[in-house]
C-alpha positions in Angstrom: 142.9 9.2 -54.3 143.0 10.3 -50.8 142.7 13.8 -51.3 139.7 13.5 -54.0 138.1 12.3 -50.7 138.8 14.9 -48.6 136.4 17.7 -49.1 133.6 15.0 -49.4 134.5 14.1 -46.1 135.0 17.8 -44.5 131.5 18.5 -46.3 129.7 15.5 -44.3 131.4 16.5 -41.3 130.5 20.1 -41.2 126.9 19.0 -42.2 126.5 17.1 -39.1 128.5 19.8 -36.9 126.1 22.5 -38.1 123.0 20.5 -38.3 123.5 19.2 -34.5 124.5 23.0 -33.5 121.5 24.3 -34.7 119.2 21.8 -33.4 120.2 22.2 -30.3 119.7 26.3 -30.6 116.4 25.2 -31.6 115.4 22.9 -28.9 117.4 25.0 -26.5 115.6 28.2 -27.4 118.7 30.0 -27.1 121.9 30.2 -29.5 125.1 28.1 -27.2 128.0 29.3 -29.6 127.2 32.2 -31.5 128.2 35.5 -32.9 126.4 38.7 -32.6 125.1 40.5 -35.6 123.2 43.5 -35.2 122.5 42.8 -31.9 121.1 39.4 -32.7 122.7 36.3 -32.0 123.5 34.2 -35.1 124.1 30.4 -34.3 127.9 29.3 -35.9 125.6 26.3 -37.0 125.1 28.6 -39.9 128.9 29.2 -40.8 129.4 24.9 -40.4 126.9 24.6 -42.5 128.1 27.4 -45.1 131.5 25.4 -44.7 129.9 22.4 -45.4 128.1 23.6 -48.8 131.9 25.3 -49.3 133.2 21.5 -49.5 130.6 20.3 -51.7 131.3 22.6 -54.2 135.1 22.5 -53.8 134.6 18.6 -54.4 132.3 18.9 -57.3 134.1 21.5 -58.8 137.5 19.2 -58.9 135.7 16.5 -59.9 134.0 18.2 -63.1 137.6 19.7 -63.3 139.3 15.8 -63.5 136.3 14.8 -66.2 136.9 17.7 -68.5 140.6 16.8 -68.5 140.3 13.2 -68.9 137.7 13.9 -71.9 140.7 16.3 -73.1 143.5 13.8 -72.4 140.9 10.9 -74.4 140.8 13.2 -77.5 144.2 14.3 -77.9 145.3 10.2 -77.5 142.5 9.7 -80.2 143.9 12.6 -82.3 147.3 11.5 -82.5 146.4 7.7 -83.4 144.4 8.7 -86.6 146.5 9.5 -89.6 145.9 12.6 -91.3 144.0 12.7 -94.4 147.6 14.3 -96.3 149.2 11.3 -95.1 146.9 8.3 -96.0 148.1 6.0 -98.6 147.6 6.8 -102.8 147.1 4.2 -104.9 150.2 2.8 -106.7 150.6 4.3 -109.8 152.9 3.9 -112.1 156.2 6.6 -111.9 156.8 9.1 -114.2 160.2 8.0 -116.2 160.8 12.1 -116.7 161.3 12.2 -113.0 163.5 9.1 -112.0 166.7 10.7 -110.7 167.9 6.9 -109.1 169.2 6.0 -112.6 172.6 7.1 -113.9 172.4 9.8 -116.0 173.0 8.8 -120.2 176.4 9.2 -121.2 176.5 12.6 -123.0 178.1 13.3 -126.3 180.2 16.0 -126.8 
């Protein structure tokens, strides 16, 4: 249970890293932590928030995941509680004498 929480929580987190790191670029004017990309500084407020949309999807993937194989678990428990149609009951009917083999056989004359 703990872990189904866990990228949820990493998610939020990052989100509110990332979003307070680039606000602050923005008010600042300037990038505070960041890494240079063609000669341009890149805020890491974008990689929190790419980490952040990483957990989200991490989390929503095992949780479609966990849905699809309790739907799959429900079916097969459904599956092997119905009888199969070979196996229902007949109606009674009455046996055929030719094919009784419980009684002993008539004595034979030689």
């Amino acid at each position: 249970m703990l872990l189904r929480l866990l990228n949820p929580v990493l998610g939020i987190v990052w989100l509110m890293v990332g979003a307070a790191m680039l606000v602050t670029d923005w008010r600042r004017g300037i990038p505070t932590f960041y890494f240079p990309i063609a000669g341009r500084p890149i805020s890491l407020g974008w990689l929190a928030l790419a980490l952040a949309g990483y957990n989200f999807a991490r989390w929503w993937s095992v949780h479609r995941w966990l849905a699809s194989r309790r739907a799959l678990d429900e079916a097969e428990s459904r599956r092997r509680h119905q009888r199969p149609a070979h196996f229902q009951q007949r109606p009674l009917q009455e046996p055929d004498p030719n094919f009784i083999f419980t009684d002993q056989p008539p004595d034979r004359e030689p």
